[in-house]
N, C-alpha and C positions, 0 to 999 in steps of 0.2 A: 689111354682109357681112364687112367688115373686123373682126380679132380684136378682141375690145373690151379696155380699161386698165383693167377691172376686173374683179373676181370678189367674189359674195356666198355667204353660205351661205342655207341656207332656214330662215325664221323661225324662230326657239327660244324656243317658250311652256312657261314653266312649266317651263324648264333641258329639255324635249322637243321635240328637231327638228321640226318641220310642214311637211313637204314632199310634200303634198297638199291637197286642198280640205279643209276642215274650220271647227269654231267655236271664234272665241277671245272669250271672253268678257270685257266691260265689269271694268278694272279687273285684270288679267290682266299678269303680268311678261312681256314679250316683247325679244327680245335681235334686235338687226338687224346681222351682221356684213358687212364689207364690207374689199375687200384691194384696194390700186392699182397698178398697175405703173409708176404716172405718180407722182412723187411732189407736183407744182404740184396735178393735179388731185386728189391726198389730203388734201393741206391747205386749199384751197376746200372741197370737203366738208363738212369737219370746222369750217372757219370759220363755212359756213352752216349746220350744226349748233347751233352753242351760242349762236350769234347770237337764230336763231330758239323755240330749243326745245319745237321740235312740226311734227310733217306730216302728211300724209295721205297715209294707205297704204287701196285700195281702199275710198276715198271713207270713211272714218273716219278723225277725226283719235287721233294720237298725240303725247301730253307724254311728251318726253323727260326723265327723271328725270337718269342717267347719263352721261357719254360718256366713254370711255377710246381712246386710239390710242398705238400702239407700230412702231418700225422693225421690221420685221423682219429677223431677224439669223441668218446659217449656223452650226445649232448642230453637236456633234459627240458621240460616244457609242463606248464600245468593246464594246456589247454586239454579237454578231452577228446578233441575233432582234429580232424586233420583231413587235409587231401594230397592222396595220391596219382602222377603224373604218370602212363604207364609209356616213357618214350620211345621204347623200340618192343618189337614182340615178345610179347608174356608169355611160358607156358610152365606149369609145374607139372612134376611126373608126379603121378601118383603111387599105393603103395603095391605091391605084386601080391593083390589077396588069391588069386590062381595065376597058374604056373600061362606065360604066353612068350610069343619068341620075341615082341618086341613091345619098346612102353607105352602106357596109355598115359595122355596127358589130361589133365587140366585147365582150363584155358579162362577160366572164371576167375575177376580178382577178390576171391571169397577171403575175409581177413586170416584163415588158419592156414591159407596158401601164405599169405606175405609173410604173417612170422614164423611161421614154419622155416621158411626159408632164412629167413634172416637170425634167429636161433642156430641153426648147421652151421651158416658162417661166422656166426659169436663164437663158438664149440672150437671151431678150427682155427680162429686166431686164440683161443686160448680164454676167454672172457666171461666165459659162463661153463657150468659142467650140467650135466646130465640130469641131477635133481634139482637142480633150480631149472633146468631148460622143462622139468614135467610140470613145474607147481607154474612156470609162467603161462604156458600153452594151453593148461588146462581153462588158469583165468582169461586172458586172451578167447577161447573158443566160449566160456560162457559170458562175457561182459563184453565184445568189441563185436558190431554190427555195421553193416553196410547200410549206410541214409542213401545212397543216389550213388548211379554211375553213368557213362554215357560216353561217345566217339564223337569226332568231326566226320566222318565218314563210315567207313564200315569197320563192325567193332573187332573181328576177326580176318588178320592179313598173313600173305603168305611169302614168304623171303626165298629168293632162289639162291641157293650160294653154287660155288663155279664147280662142283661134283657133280651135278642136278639133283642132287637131293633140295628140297622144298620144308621148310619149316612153316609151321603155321601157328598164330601167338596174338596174344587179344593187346591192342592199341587203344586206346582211351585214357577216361580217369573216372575216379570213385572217392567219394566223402565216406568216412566212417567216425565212429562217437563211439566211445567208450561210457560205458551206460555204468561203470562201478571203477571205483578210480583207486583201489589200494594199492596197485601196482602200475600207477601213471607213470611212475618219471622211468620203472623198467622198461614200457612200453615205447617213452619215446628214447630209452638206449638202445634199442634192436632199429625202430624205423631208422634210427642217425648209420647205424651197421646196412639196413636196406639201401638208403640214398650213397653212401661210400660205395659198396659194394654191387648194385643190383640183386634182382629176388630174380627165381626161375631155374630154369636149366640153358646152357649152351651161354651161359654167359661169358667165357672167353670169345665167342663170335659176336658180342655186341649185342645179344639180346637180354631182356629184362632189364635196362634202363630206365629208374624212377627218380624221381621228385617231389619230396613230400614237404608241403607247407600247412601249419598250423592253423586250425581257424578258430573265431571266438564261437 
């Protein structure tokens, strides 16, 4: 029940996200990423990786051709725009303003959901503390606005995982502008933490995989 030290995205066959049941066929490029917040437990991984060069993912096995890993590093940007990629289901929990037996989510990519999120996971690598994470969020919730957002299909989906429990998590993307820039290059150190790590909840199962690129 405890947060986990890791985060994955969902399978990428054929450079195409698979964050549903589906078939990957014999032979098939498949990309397994994974993010640590631990870095002892990134480098075991990664040792038992290339030691063994093959595993079994749902009782098939996988030869590993490749293996790349990288620090992840706070980048910075003077654009005030950006777009976000939301690749696998979104959903942030909200806060328990009354007492109820189970969470309510959010499922909207309203900008105090992303850096919200991505704030927690600065916090618990170590990278910001508590009163910079107030005076950023505050800025952030007065100066960063959603311009456009939008699906290729339906903007709310539902993921079956093999308990039958059902997750359900908003698929799309969203341009937003920062309308007051004294804490730009802060801004784009949490989205650089966003795009490393994913925003939302249940992200060790592969959901909240994003992608954010700059725009003028």
């Amino acid at each position: 029940m405890r947060p986990k030290p890791f985060t994955v995205w969902p399978l990428v066959v054929d450079g195409k996200p698979l964050w549903d049941r589906g078939i990957v066929n014999s032979g098939a490029l498949l990309e397994l990423r994974v993010a640590f917040l631990n870095r002892a437990l990134g480098e075991e991984f990664f040792s038992i990786m290339a030691s063994t060069r093959r595993f079994l993912l749902f009782k098939s096995e996988v030869v590993i051709d490749t293996i790349s890993a990288r620090e992840v590093r706070l980048t910075s940007s003077s654009s005030s725009a950006f777009r976000v990629e939301f690749l696998s289901p979104t959903r942030f929990e909200t806060p328990p303003y009354v007492k109820r037996p189970t969470p309510v989510y959010d499922l909207t990519p309203r900008p105090l959901n992303l850096f919200k999120s991505a704030v927690k996971t600065a916090m618990r690598l170590g990278l910001v503390d508590a009163r910079w994470a107030r005076r950023f969020l505050r800025w952030a919730y007065a100066s960063v606005g959603v311009a456009d957002f939008g699906c290729r299909g339906r903007c709310v989906v539902s993921v079956r995982l093999s308990g039958g429990r059902r997750l359900r998590g908003f698929v799309g993307w969203a341009l937003y502008r920062a309308f007051e820039t004294s804490m730009l290059g802060d801004m784009w150190r949490m989205l650089s933490v966003a795009e490393a790590f994913g925003v939302g909840s249940n992200r060790p199962l592969g959901l909240g995989a994003v992608r954010v690129t700059p725009l003028q």
